[in-house]
C-alpha positions as a Python dict, from the first residue, in 0.01 Angstrom:
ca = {
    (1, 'X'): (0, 0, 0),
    (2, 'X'): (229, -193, 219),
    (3, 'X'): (562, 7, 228),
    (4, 'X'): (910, -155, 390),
    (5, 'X'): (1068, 92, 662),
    (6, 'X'): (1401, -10, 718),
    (7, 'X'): (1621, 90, 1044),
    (8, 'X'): (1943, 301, 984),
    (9, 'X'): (2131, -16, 1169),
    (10, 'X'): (1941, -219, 897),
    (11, 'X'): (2006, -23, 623),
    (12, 'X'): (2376, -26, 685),
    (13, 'X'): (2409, -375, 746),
    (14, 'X'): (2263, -459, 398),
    (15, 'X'): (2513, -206, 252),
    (16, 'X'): (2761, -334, 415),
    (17, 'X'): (2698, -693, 290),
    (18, 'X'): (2642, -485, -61),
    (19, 'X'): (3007, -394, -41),
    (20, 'X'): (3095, -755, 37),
    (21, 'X'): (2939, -895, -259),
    (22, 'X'): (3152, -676, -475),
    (23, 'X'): (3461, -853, -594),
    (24, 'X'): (3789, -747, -500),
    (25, 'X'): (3876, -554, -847),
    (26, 'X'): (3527, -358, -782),
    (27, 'X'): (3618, -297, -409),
    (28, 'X'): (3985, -188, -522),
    (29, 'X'): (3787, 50, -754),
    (30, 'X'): (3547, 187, -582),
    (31, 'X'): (3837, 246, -311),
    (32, 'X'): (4044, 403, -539),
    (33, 'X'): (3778, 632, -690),
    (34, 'X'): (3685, 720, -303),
    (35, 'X'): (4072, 818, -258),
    (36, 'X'): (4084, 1013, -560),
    (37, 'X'): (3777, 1204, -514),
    (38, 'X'): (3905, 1291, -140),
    (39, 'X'): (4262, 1388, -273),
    (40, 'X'): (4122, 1642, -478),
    (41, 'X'): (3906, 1763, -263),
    (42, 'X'): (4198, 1846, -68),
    (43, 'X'): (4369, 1962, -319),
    (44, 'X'): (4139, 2244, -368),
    (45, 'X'): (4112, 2294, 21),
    (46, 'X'): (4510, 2328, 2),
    (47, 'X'): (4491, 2599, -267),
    (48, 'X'): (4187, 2795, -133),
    (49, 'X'): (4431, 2803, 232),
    (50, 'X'): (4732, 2928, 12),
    (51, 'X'): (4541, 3192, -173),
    (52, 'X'): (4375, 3303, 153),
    (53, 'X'): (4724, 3317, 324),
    (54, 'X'): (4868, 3521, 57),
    (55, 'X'): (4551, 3719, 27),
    (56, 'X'): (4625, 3820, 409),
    (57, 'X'): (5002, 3818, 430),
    (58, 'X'): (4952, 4113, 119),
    (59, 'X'): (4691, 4252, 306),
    (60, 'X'): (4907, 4324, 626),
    (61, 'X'): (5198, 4495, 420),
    (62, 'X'): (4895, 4723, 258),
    (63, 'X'): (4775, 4775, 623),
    (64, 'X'): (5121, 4845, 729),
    (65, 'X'): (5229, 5080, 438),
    (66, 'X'): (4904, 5266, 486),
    (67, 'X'): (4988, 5312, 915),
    (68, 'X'): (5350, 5443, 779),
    (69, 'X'): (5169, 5678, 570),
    (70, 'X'): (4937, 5814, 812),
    (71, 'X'): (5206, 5842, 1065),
    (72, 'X'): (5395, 6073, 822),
    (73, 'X'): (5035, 6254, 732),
    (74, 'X'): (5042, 6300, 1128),
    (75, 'X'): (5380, 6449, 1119),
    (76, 'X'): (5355, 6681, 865),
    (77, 'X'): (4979, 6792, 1005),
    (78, 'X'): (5183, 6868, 1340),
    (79, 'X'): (5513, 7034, 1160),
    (80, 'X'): (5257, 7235, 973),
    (81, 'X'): (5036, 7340, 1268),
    (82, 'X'): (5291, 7438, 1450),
    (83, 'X'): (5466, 7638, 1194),
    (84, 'X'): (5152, 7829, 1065),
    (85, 'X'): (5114, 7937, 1478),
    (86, 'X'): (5418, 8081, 1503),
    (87, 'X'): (5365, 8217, 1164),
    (88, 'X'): (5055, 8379, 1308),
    (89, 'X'): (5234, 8489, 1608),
    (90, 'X'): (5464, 8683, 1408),
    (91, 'X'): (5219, 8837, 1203),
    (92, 'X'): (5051, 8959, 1571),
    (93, 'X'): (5355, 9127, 1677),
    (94, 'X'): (5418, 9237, 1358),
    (95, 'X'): (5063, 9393, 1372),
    (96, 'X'): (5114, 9538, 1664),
    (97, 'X'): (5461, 9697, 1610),
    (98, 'X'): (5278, 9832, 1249),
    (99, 'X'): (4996, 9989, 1476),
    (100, 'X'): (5256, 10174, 1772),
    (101, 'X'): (5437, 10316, 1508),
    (102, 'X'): (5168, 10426, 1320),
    (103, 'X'): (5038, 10598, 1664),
    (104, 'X'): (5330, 10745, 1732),
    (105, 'X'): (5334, 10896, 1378),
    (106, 'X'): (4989, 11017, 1428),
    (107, 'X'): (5055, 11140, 1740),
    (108, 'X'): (5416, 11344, 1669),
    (109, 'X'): (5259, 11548, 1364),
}
């Protein structure tokens, strides 16, 4: 078998005269169909941008929401740790007040 290997440069000059061939109307067509097919491409590309800019613009206020949250989580964790230390520095003294006067008790009978 004998096969026919044509060069790219080949190949597109015999589409090119292809294209030439075509009448006008078929040209005009085949343009048109071209455009159409390339408008809606980028009509999908537009939308998939738009829902991803959306999808990250609603992602940042979530982001940000959550930081305001933790920073109050933060706050309260600190208002809270400090309270229950001086909570458990008054117990201490309290303790220890408890255990002189007990002593003293003890030790006037």
């Amino acid at each position: 078998m004998n096969k026919l290997m044509l060069s790219a440069p080949l190949l597109a000059a015999l589409m090119a005269g292809a294209a030439w061939a075509q009448s006008a109307d078929e040209q005009l067509l085949a343009a048109q169909m071209a455009f159409q097919q390339a408008q809606s491409q980028q009509s999908q590309a537009d939308g998939r941008l738009k829902a991803a800019q959306e999808a990250k613009t609603t992602a940042e206020q979530r982001l940000a929401g959550a930081q305001a949250a933790l920073d109050k989580a933060n706050a309260e964790l600190a208002a809270a740790t400090d309270a229950q230390a001086r909570g458990q520095q008054t117990l201490d003294q309290a303790t220890q007040t408890l255990n002189q006067a007990w002593q003293r008790k003890e030790g006037g009978q």
